[in-house]
C-alpha positions in Angstrom: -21.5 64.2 1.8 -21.5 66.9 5.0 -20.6 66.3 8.1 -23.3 65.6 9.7 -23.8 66.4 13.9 -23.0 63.8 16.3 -23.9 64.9 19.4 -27.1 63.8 21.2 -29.3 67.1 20.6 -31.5 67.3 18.0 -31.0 68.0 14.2 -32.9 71.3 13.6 -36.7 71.0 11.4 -36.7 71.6 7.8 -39.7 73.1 7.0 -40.7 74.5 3.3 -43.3 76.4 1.9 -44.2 76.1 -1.6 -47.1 76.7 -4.1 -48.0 79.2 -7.2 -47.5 82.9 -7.7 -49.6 85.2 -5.1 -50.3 82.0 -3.0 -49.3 83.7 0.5 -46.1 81.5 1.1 -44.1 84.3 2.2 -46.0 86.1 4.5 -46.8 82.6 6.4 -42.8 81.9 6.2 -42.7 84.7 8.6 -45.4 84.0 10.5 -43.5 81.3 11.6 -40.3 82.4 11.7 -41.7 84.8 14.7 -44.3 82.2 16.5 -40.8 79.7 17.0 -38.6 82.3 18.0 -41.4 83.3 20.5 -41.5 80.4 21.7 -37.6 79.9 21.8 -36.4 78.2 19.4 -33.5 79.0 17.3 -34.9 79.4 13.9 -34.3 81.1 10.8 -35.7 81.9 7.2 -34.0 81.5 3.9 -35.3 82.0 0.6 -34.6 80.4 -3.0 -32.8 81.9 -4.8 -30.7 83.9 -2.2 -29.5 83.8 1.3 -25.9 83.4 0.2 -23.3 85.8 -1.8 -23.7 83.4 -4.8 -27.6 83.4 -4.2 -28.3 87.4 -4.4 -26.5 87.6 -7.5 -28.4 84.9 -9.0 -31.5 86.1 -7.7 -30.7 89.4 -9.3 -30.3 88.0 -12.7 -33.3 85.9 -12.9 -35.6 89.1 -11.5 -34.3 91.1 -14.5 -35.6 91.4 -17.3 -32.2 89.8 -19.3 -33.6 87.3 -21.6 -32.5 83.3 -21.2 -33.3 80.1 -22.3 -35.6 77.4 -19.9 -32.4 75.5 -19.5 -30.3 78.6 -18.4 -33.2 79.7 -15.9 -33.1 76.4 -14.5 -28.7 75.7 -14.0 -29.4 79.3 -12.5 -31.8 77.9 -9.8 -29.7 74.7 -9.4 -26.8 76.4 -8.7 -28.0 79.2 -6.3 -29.4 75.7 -4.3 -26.3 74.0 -4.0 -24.5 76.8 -2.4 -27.2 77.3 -0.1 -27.6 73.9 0.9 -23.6 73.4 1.5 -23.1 76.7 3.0 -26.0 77.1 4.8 -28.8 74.6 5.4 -26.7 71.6 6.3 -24.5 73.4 8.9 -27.4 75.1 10.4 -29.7 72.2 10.6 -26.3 70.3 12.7 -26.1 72.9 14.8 -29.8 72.4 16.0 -31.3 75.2 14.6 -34.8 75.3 12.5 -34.6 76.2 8.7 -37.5 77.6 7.2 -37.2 77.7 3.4 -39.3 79.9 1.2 -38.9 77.6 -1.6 -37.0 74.5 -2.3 -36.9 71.6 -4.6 -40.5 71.3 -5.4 -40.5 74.4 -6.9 -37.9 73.5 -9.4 -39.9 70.4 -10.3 -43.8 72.2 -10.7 -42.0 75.2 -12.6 -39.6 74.3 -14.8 -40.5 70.7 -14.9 -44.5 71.3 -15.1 -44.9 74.4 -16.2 -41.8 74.3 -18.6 -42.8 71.1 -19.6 -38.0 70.4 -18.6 -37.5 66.6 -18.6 -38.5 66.1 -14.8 -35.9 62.8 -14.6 -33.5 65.7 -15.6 -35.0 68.3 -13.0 -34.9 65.1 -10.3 -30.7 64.2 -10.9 -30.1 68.0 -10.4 -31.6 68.3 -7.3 -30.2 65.4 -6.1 -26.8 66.4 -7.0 -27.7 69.8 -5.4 -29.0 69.1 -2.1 -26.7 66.4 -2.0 -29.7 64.2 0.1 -31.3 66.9 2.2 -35.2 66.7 2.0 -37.5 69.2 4.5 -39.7 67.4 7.1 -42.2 69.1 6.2 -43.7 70.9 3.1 -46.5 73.3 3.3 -48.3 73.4 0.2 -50.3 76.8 -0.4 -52.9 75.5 -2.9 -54.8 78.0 -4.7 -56.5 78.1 -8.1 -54.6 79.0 -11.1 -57.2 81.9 -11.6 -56.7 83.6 -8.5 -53.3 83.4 -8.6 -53.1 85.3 -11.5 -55.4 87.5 -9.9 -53.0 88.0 -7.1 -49.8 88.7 -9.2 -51.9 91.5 -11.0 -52.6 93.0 -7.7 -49.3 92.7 -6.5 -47.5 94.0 -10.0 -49.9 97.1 -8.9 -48.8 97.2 -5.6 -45.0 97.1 -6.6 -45.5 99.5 -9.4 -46.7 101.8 -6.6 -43.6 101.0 -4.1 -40.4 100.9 -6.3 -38.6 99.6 -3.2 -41.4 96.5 -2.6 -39.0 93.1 -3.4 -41.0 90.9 -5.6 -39.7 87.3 -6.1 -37.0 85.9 -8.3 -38.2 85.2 -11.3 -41.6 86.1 -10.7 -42.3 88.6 -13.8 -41.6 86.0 -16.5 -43.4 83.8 -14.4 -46.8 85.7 -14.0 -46.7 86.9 -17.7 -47.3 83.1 -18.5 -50.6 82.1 -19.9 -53.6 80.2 -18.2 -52.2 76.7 -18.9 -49.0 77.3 -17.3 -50.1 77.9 -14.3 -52.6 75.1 -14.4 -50.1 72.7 -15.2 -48.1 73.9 -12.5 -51.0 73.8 -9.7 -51.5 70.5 -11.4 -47.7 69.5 -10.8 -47.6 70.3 -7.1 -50.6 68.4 -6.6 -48.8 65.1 -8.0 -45.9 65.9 -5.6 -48.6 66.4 -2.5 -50.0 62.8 -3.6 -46.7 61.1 -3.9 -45.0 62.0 -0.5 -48.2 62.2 2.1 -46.1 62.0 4.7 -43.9 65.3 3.9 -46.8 67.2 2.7 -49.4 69.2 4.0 -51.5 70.6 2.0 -53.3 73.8 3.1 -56.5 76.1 1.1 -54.7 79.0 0.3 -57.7 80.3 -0.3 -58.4 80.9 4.0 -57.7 83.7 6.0 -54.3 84.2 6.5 -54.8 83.8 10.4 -56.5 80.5 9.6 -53.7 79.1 7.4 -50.4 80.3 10.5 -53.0 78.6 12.6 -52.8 75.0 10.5 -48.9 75.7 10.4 -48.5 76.2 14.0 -50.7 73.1 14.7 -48.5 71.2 12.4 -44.8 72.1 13.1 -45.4 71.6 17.2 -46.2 68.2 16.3 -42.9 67.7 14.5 -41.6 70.0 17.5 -42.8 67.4 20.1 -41.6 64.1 18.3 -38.5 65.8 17.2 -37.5 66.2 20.9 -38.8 63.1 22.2 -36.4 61.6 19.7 -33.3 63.4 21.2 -34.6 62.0 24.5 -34.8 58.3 23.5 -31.3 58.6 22.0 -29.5 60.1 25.2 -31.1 57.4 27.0 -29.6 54.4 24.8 -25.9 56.3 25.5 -23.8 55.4 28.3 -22.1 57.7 30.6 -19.1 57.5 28.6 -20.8 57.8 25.2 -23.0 60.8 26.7 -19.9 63.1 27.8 -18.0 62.4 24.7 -20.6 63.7 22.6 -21.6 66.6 25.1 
């Protein structure tokens, strides 16, 4: 396991988005990315796969075109995870600062798992062994219909074909070229997730304007915010003097 932080401040919020292709994840990621840092906290964004030397160069492979087997696509995510969380998430989140991931865990289980119809006790002990424990405070669900996804991915594939240097997603090609069903099994799978952990997520209508959804967000992560602090407070207060400047 990590080292985890000692001191009396505050562990830093895990926050994730998740949902289907064309949901709006992204751009909300980054919505509030800027409405913490405007409001001073020490935040940043990392995506899945990426955000670390080993991550690009995954990420690279699986937005090609190279062909690979379900269980290859899958070690490929794994793998890009568990350097992320060890060289990245854990030691940020000690240090205080708010992680915002665009993608995590859930993904792996509604894509591959769902959609791939992968052994999900097989998808669950990779994770685990990846994250090595480390589970977001809070998951923001994007739910949108299978249909308009794949309405959104074809207008985006449009959109990209007309900006070569527009970054589409890891993976998200052999993704969107997926039938109907896929995609309905995986809106169905992130649905089961929503229902089996209430308390970590919150599940938003994709469907609303976008200013509507940052809005729900916002509303949602001061909360955490508010307890998150009041936390910190109630722990300095059960320290002594001598235990406080210690771990100052």
């Amino acid at each position: 396991m990590s080292t985890r932080r000692t001191g009396p401040s505050q562990r830093g919020l895990f926050i994730s988005f998740e949902g289907g292709e064309g949901c709006g994840k992204t751009t909300q990621t980054r919505l509030l990315l800027q409405r913490l840092q405007g409001a001073g906290e020490r935040a940043v964004l990392v995506k899945e796969p990426g955000s670390t030397p080993l991550g690009e160069r995954l990420r690279e492979l699986l937005k090609g075109r190279i062909g690979m087997t379900p269980t290859a696509e899958l070690l490929l995510f794994i793998a890009a995870r568990a350097e992320l969380v060890s060289t990245v998430l854990w030691p940020t989140l000690d240090q205080g600062v708010h992680v915002i991931a665009d993608r995590f865990t859930d993904s792996t289980i509604a894509y591959q798992g769902y959609g791939r119809k992968m052994g999900l006790e097989t998808i669950h002990d990779l994770n685990r062994l990846a994250t090595r424990g480390l589970k977001p405070d809070v998951t923001f669900l994007l739910d949108i219909p299978a249909e308009e996804s794949m309405r959104r991915t074809r207008s985006q594939r449009l959109l990209d074909g007309a900006d070569p240097g527009r970054e589409s997603e890891a993976g998200q090609e052999r993704f969107e070229e997926q039938p109907t069903a896929f995609h309905q099994r995986l809106l169905a799978g992130y649905r089961k997730l929503a229902a089996a952990e209430p308390e970590r997520f919150c599940v938003l209508d994709g469907t609303q304007p976008v200013e509507a959804i940052a809005g729900q967000v916002w509303l949602k992560t001061g909360t955490l915010l508010r307890e998150s602090k009041r936390r910190a407070r109630r722990r300095v207060r059960t320290l002594d003097p001598e235990q406080t400047a210690r771990l100052l």
